[in-house]
N, C-alpha and C positions, 0 to 999 in steps of 0.2 A: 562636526563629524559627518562625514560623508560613507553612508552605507553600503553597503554591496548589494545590488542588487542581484539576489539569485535568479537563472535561469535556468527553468526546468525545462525548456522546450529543449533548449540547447542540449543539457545532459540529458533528455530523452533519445533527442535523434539520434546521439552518440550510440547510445547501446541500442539502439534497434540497427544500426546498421551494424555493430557486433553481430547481432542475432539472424540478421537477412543473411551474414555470411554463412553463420554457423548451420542455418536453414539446408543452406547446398550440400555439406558434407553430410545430413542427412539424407537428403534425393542421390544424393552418390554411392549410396548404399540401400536404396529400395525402401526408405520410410520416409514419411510425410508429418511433423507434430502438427497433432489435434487439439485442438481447443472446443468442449462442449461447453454453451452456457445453456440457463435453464431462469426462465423470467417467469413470475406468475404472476397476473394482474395486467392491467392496462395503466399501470402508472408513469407519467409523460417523460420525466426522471429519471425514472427505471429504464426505459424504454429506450432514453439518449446515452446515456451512459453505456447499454449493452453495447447499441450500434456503435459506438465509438469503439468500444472494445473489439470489434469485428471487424472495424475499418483498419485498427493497428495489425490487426490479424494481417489483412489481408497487403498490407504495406510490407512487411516480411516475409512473406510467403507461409504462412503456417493456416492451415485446414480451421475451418471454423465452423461451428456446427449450433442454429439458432432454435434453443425449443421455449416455446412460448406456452404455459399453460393460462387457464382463465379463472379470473377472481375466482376465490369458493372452493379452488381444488384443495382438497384435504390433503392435510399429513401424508395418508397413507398413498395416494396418486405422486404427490414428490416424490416419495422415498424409492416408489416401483418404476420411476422414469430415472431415478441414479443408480438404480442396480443393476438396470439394465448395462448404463454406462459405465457402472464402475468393470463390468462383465465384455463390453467390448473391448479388443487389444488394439483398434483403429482410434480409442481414444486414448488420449496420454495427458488431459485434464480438464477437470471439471470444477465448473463455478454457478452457485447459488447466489442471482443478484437479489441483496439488501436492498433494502427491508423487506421482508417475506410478510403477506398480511397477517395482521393478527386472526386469532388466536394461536398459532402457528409456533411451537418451540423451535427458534432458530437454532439452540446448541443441539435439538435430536436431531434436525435436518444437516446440521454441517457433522454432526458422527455417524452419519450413514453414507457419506462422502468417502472413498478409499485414499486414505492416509497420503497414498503414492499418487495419486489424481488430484489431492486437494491444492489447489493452486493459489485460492486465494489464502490459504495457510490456518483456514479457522477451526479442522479438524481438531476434537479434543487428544488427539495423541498429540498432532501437531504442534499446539499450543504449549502443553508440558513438555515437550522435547526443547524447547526455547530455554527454559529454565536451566537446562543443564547444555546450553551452546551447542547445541548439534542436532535441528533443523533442518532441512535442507529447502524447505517450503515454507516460507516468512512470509506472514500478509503482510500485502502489498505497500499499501499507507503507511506502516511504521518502518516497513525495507526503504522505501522509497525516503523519507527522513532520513535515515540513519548513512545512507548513499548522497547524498545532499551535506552533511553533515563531515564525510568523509571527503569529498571533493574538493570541500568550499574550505577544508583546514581546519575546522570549527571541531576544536577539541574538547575532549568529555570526561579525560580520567579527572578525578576528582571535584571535577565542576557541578552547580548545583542546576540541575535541570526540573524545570516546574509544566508539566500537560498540564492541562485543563479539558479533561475527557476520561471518562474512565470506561467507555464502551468497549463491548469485545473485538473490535474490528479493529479500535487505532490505540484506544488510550493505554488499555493491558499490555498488551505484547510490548507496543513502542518503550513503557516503561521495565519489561522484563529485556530490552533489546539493550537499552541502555545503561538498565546496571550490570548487564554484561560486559559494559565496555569503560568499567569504575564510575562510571557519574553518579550523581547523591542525589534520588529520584525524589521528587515531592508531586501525587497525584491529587489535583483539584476536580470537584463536580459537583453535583446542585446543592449537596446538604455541606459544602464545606464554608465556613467562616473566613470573612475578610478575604478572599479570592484576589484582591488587589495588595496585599501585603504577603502573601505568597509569591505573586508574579514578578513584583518588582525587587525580589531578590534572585531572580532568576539569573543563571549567566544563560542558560538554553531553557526560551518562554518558545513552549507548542499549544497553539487554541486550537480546538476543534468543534466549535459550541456551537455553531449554525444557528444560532437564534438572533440574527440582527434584525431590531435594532434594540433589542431586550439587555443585548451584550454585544457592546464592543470595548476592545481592548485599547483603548486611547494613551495617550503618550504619560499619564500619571503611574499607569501600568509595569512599566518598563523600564528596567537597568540600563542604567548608559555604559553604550560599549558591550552591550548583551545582541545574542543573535535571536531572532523574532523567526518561529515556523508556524505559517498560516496555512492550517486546512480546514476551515472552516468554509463551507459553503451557503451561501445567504444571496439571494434578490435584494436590491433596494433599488427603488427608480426604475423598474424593466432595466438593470443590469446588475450581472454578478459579482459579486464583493467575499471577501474575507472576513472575517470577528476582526480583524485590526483593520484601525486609523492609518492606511498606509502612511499618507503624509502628513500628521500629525507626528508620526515617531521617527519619519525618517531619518530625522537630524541627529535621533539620539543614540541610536542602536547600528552596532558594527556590520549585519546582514540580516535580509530579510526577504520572506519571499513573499511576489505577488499575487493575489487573486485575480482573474485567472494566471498563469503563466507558471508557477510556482510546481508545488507540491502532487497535483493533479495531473500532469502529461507522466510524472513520474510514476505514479501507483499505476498510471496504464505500462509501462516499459515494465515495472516489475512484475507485473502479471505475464507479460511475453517471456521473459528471462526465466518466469515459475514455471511454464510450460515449458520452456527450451530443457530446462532443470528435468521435469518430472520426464519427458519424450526419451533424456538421454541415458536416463536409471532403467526404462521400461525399454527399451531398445536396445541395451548395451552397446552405446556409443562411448567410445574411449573418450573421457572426459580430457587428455590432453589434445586431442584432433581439436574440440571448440574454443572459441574465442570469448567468450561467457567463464570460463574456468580459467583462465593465464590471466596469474597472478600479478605478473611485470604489468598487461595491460590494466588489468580489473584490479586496481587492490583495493576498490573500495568495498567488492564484494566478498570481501575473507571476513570483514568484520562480521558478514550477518550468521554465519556459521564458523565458527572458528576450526582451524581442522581437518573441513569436510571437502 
């Protein structure tokens, strides 16, 4: 069997130049979307990931706004530099980059976030609004799956789909995303048994374990003829890899996505697309003026909100 190799850069570019268009019909009308992030610490990671975030920004034309605090800022310094923002009407979303240091509650920092600003979609209203398909603000990482998924044909009603992540960024939602769309969800993570006879009944296997070389998902893993999504981030050898044995499973699995190349340029588009999103609510831009909303071209994005 010869696999599909997913490209995410590909289906990135696509929708960001959707979104550079949709950018204009904003300046056509005297508004500009913002995007504010919010870093704290000096972590190298952290740090690459925002800039990336800023350079897509800055590829589409959408305002980017970089605030750096320093290791040891307290709870209550985040919370008074997002209320600020959530108070500005120049911004139109806001993002707290993971991992925030400890001791630090990530769920009060992302509910101090305004529901309509949160972009990366991990507001506690946010989250529960998923439950009942009407969202409009999907983190990133499981939008970006589930748009992957939608492209590539790679169908879900009744299929059994197995994450291996149960973190509130990808593994929760991704899995509330999906059984919204009939799949027969099975959530793996550190305390669950046999993890390897779980995955290889999967028809849709997502890793997102980042602990190579502790765990990698090798070709014993894996249903033949199952579609493999890797987001799992991991160094081995000074270069970047995925929890899966890319070529080890290639032969056996119908698609799969690369580290890098895969899943990663996506969750950056879907965060442009969350801004174009929240910019066009706070703005009152006629959702059929943008090219993010037409359904004929987009339909992969009606799945993540059905309705809306």
């Amino acid at each position: 069997m010869n696999a599909t190799i997913i490209d995410g850069r590909k289906l990135s570019a696509e929708i960001k130049a959707t979104i550079k268009e949709d950018v204009k019909v904003f300046e056509g009308r005297g508004a500009k979307p913002c995007l504010a992030t919010i870093l704290v610490g000096s972590d190298q990671a952290s740090s690459l990931y925002v800039s990336l975030k800023h350079k897509a920004c800055q590829e589409v034309g959408i305002k980017s706004l970089d605030y750096k605090l320093p290791e040891g800022s307290s709870a209550k310094e985040i919370e008074g530099l997002i209320g600020t923002l959530n108070s500005d009407e120049g911004v139109h979303g806001i993002l707290v980059q993971l991992p925030i240091p400890k001791p630090i509650d990530v769920g009060r920092i992302m509910g101090k976030i305004s529901p309509d600003k949160d972009v990366d979609g991990l507001n506690p209203c946010n989250i529960g609004s998923m439950v009942y398909g009407g969202c409009r603000l999907v983190p990133c990482t499981p939008a970006a799956v589930m748009v992957i998924l939608a492209r590539y044909s790679i169908g879900t009603k009744g299929r059994h789909a197995v994450i291996i992540s149960r973190s509130a960024e990808v593994g929760k939602p991704l899995a509330i995303l999906l059984l919204n769309q009939d799949a027969t969800v099975t959530v793996c993570h550190s305390k669950t048994r046999n993890v390897e006879e779980h995955a290889k009944g999967a028809d849709i296997l997502v890793s997102g374990v980042g602990r190579r070389p502790e765990f990698v998902v090798g070709e014993s893993m894996v249903k033949a003829g199952s579609a493999v999504i890797d987001i799992g981030t991991n160094k081995v050898g000074g270069k970047v890899c995925g929890d899966v044995d890319f070529e080890a499973v290639l032969q056996k699995v119908s698609h799969i996505t690369p580290v890098p190349g895969g899943v990663g340029p996506m969750t950056v588009a879907m965060l442009l697309r969350n801004t174009l999103v929240a910019a066009a609510a706070q703005e009152g831009i006629p959702r059929g003026s943008l090219g993010i909303f037409d359904e004929e071209r987009w339909p992969e994005f009606s799945m993540l909100a059905p309705g809306l």
